[in-house]
C-alpha positions, 0 to 999 in steps of 0.5 A: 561842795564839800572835799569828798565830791569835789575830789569825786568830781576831779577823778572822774573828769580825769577818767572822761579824759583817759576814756576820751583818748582811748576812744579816739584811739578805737575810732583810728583802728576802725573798733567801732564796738569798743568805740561805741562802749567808750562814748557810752561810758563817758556820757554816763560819766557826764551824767554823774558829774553833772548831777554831782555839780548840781546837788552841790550848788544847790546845797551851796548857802545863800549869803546873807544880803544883810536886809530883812524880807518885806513885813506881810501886812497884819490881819487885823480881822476887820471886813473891808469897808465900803464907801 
């Protein structure tokens, strides 16, 4: 993962944060409207730090374990024979 996401990544998770006070708040004071906006913004926040999560992984390098892959047997072209 390189610097730019993960700093993404941490401002966001931030923000789910603040947002999930925030909607706490609204639902202590009965605004259901911005309670509902606010739970609708931290799942789209979710969303976008779960995908950045995965591209991340999935761009993260395999280490080498050191082995070379099973050699495929050669083709030497003969038919099979019968016996």
């Amino acid at each position: 993962m390189d610097a730019t996401t993960a700093q993404l990544i941490q401002s966001l998770s931030k923000s789910v944060t603040e947002l999930s006070v925030a909607r706490a708040e609204a639902a202590q004071t009965g605004a259901h409207l911005k309670y509902a906006e606010l739970t609708g913004r931290i799942e789209t926040m979710r969303t976008v730090i779960s995908f950045f999560q995965q591209t991340a992984q999935a761009a993260a390098p395999v280490p080498a374990t050191g082995e070379n892959p099973p050699a495929e047997k050669a083709d030497d072209g003969d038919q099979q024979e019968e016996s």
